[in-house]
C-alpha positions as CSV (number, residue, x, y, z in Angstrom):
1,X,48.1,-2.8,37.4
2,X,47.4,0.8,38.1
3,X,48.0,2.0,41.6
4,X,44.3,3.2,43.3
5,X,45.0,6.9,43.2
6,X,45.1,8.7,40.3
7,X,45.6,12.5,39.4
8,X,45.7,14.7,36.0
9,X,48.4,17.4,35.8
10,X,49.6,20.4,33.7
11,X,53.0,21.8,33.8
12,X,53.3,24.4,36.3
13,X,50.5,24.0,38.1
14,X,50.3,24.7,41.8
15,X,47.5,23.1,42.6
16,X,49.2,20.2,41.4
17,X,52.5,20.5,42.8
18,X,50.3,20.8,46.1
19,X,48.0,18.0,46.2
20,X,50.9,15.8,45.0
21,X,52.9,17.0,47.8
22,X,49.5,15.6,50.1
23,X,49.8,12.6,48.8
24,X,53.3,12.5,48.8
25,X,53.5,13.3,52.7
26,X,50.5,10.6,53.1
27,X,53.0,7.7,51.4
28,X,50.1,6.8,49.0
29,X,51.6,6.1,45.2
30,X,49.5,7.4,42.9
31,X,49.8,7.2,39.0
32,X,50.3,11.0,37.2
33,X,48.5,11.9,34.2
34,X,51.1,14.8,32.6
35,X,49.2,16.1,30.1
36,X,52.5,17.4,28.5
37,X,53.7,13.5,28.1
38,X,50.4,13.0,26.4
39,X,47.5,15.6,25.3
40,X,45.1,12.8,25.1
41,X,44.7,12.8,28.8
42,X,43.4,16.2,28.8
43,X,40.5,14.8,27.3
44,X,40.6,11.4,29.0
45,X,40.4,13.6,32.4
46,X,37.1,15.7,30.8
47,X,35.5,12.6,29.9
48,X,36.0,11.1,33.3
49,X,35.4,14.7,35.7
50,X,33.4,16.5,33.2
51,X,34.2,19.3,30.4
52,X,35.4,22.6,32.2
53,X,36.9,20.3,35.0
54,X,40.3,22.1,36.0
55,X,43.8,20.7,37.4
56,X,44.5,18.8,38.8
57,X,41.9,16.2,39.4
58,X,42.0,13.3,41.3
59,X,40.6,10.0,41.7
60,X,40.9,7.3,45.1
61,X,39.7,4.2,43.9
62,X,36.5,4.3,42.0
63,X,35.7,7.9,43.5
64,X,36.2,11.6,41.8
65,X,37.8,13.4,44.5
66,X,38.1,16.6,42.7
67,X,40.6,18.6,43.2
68,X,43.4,20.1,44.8
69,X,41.3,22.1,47.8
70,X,38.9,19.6,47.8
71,X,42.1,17.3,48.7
72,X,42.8,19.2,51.7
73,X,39.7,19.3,52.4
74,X,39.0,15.9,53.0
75,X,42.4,16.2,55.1
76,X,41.1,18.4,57.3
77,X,37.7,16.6,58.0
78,X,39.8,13.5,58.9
79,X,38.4,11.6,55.9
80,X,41.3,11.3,54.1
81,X,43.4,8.7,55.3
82,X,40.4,6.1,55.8
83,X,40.4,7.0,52.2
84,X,44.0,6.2,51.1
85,X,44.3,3.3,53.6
86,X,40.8,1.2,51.8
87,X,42.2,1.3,48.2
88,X,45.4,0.7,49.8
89,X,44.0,-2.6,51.3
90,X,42.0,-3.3,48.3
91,X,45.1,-3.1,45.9
């Protein structure tokens, strides 16, 4: 069983290092898509957020998140431990 978060990453990415360090801080496991373990994720991630979508991108339960600044910014609005905590419950 897959954990309910999920996020696409590149080597050295920023972004990434970032929004995994939020979710890191927030205790919620997520499962990582490297892309350099596998390159079929790349396009596993463009099927799912759309061609032209950049890293990371990230998934709570059933909904597309985005990415890294939108992240934060549902961490700033308050949203996003109501977020974590209802796939956590569900899981």
């Amino acid at each position: 069983m897959s954990t309910a978060v999920e996020i696409y990453t590149r080597p050295g990415c920023g972004y990434c290092s970032a929004a995994k360090s939020l979710l890191s801080r927030k205790k919620a496991e997520f499962t990582e898509f490297d892309i350099a373990k596998d390159p079929s994720w790349r396009q596993e991630m463009y099927d799912r957020a759309g061609s032209g979508a950049t890293f990371p991108q990230i998934w709570i339960g059933e909904t597309h998140v985005g990415g890294c600044d939108e992240l934060y910014g549902l961490d700033r609005e308050g949203k996003l431990d109501g977020m974590l905590a209802s796939v956590k419950a569900i899981s």
